[in-house]
C-alpha positions as CSV (number, residue, x, y, z in Angstrom):
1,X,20.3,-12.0,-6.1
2,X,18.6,-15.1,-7.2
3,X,15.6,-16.5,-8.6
4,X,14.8,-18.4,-5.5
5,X,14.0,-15.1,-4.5
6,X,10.6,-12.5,-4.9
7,X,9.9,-9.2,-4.3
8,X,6.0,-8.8,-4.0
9,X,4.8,-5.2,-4.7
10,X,1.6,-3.5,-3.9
11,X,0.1,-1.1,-6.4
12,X,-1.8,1.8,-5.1
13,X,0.1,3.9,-2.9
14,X,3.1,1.8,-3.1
15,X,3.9,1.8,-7.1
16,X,1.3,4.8,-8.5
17,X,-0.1,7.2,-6.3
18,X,-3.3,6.5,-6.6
19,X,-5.5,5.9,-3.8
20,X,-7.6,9.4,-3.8
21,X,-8.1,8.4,-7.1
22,X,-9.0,5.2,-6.1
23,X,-11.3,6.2,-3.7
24,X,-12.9,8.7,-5.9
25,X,-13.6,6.6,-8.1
26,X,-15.5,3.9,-6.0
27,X,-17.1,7.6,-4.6
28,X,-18.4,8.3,-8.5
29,X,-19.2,4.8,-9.7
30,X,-21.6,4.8,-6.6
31,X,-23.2,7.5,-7.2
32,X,-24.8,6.2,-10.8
33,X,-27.0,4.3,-8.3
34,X,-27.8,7.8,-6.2
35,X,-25.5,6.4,-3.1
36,X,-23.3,8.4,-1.3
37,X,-20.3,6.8,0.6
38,X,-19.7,8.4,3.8
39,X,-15.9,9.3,5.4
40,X,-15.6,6.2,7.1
41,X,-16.2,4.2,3.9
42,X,-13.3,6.1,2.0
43,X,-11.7,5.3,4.4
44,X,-12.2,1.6,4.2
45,X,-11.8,2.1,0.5
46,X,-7.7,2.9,1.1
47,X,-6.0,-0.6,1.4
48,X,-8.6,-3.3,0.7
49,X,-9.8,-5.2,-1.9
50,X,-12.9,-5.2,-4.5
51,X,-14.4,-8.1,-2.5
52,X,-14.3,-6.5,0.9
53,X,-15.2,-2.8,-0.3
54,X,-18.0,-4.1,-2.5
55,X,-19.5,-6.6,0.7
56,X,-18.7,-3.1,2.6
57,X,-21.0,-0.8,0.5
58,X,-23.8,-3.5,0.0
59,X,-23.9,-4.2,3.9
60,X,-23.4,-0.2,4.8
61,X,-25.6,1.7,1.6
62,X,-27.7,-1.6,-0.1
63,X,-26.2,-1.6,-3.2
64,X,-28.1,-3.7,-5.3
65,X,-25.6,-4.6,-8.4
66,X,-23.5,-6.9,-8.9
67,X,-19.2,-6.6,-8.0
68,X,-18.6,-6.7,-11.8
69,X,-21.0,-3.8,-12.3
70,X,-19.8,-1.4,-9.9
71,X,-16.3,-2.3,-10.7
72,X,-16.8,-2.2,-14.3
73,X,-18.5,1.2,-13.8
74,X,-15.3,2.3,-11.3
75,X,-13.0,1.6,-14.3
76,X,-14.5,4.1,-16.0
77,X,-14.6,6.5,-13.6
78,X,-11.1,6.2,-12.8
79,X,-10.0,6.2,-16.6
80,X,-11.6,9.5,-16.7
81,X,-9.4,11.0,-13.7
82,X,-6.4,9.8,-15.4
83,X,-6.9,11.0,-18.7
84,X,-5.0,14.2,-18.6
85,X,-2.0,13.4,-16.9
86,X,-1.9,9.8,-17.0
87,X,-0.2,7.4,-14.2
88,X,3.1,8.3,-12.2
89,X,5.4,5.9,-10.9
90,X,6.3,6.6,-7.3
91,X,10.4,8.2,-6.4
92,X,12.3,5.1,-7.4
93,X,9.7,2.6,-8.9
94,X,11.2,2.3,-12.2
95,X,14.6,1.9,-11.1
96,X,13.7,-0.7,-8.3
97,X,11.4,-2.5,-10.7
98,X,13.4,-2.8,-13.5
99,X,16.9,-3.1,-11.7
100,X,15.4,-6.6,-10.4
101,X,13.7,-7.5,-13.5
102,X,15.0,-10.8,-14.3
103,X,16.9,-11.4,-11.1
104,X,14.6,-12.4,-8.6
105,X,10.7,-13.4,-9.0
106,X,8.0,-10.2,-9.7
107,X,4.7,-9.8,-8.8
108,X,2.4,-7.0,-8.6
109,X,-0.6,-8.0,-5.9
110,X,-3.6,-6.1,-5.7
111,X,-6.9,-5.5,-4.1
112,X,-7.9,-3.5,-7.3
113,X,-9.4,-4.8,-10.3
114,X,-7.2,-7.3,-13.0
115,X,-8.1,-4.5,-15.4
116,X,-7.0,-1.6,-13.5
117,X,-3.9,-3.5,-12.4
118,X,-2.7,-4.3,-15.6
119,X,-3.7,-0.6,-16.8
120,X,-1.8,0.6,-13.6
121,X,1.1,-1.0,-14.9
122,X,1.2,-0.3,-18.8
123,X,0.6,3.5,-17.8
124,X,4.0,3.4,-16.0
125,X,6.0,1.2,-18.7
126,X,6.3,-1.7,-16.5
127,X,4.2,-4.0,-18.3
128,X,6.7,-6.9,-18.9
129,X,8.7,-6.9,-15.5
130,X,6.3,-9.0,-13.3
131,X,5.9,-12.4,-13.5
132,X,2.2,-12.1,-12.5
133,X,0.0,-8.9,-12.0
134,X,-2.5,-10.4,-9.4
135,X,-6.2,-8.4,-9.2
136,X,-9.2,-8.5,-6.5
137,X,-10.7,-11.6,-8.9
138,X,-7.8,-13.6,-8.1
139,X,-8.7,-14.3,-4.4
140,X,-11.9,-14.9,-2.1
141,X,-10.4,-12.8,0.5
142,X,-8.3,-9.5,0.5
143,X,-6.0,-7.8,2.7
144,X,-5.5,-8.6,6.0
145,X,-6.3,-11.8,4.9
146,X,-2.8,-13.3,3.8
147,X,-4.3,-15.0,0.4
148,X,-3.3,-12.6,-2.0
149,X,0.4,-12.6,-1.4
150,X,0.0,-16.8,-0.3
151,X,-1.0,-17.1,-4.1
152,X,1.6,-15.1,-5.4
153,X,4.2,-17.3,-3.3
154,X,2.8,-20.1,-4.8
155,X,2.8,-19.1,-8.6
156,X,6.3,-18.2,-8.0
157,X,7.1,-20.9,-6.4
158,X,9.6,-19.2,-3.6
159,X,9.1,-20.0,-0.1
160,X,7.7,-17.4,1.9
161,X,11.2,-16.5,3.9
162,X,12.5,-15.8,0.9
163,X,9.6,-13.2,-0.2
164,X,9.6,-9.7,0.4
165,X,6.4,-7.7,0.8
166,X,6.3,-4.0,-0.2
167,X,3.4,-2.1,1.0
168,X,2.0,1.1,2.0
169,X,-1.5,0.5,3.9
170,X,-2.0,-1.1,7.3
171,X,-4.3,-4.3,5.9
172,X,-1.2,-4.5,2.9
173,X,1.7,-4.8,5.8
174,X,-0.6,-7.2,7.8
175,X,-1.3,-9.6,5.3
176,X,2.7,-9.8,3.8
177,X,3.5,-10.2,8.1
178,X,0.8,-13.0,8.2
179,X,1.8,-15.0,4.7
180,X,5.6,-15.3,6.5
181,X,7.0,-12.9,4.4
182,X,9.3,-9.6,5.1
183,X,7.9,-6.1,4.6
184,X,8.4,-2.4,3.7
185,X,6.2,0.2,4.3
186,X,7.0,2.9,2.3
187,X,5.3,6.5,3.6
188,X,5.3,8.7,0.6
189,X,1.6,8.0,-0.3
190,X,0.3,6.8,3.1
191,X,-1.8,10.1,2.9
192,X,-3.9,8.4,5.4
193,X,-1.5,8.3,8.0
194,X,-2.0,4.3,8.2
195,X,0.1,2.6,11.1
196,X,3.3,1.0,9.5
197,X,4.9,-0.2,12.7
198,X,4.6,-4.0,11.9
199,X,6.6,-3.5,8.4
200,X,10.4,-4.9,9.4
201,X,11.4,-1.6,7.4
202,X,9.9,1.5,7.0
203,X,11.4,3.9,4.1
204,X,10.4,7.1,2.6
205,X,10.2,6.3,-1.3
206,X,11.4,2.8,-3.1
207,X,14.5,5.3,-3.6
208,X,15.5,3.8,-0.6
209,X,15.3,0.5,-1.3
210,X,19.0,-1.0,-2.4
211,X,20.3,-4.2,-3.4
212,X,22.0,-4.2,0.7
213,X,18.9,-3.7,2.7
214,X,17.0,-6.5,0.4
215,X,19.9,-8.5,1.2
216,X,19.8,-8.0,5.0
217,X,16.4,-9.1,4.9
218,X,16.7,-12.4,2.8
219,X,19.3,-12.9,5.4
220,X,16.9,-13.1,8.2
């Protein structure tokens, strides 16, 4: 492989299997300010970023605090769920992460918070494989919206052939498709059922994912 090269990563659903906690913890945070979010916006919570969940509940429920506030407040939530178990690394995340540590450009990009990203990250002894850990502050707009991985491409300065998207969600897959990049979908935590047909590979856990099919797909 070679350092011309990246591999961009989701993080919820496609590194940790987070997103109920994800969306629980948007659900608690919301509720210091005695609003409730309804099924469809858990729904919308699952594969989007801070700046488009935050415009969501403030359009849907009238929020009336600022993004840093109910983030900041979502944090703590969501530090609370995890404090008994802690993070788990999805089948094959370490082994993927680490066997192309060094070889190829890394970078984590998310739709959650810099904070939670790089907590994300240190809870499943990764901290110090990614060239960048990219967070919902990082970019006006979020997934679909091709920006977030764009960035990324441009930090690591790899062409966007030459970048491979790995995602879970619907929005995720649509915005690696629309920066020019490749992408898996992987299905273990889709526990929303999200459609993954426009991912060029779908797999069942990063277990999967081997040196040959990353090949294949540089190849392109």
């Amino acid at each position: 492989m070679q350092s011309d090269r990246a591999v961009l990563f989701d993080l919820d659903g496609t590194l940790v299997d987070t997103e109920r906690e994800n969306v629980e913890s948007v659900v608690l945070a919301a509720r210091r300010w005695n609003l409730e979010l309804g099924p469809e916006l858990r729904r919308f919570i699952v594969g989007h970023s801070w700046n488009e969940i935050y415009a969501k509940i403030v359009r849907d429920c009238g929020l009336k605090v600022e993004m840093g506030v109910l983030i900041a407040a979502a944090v703590e939530e969501k530090r609370a769920l995890f404090a008994a178990h802690g993070y788990q690394a999805l089948p094959g995340v370490t082994g993927l992460v680490r066997r192309l540590c060094g070889r190829v450009g890394l970078a984590v990009v998310s739709g959650s918070s810099r904070t939670e990203v790089r907590e994300t990250i240190a809870g499943i002894q990764l901290d110090g494989c990614f060239h960048y850990l990219l967070g919902a502050e990082d970019y006006e707009h979020g997934k679909p919206h091709p920006e977030s991985y764009q960035m990324a491409m441009r930090l690591l300065r790899v062409a966007p052939r030459a970048c491979i998207v790995i995602e879970d969600a619907e929005p995720g897959i649509l915005a690696g498709k629309a920066a020019g990049a490749h992408v898996i979908a992987v299905r273990r935590a889709n526990f929303l059922g999200y459609n993954q047909s426009a991912a060029d590979v779908i797999v069942e856990t990063l277990v999967e994912v081997s040196d040959e099919l990353l090949d294949q797909l540089w190849e392109k």
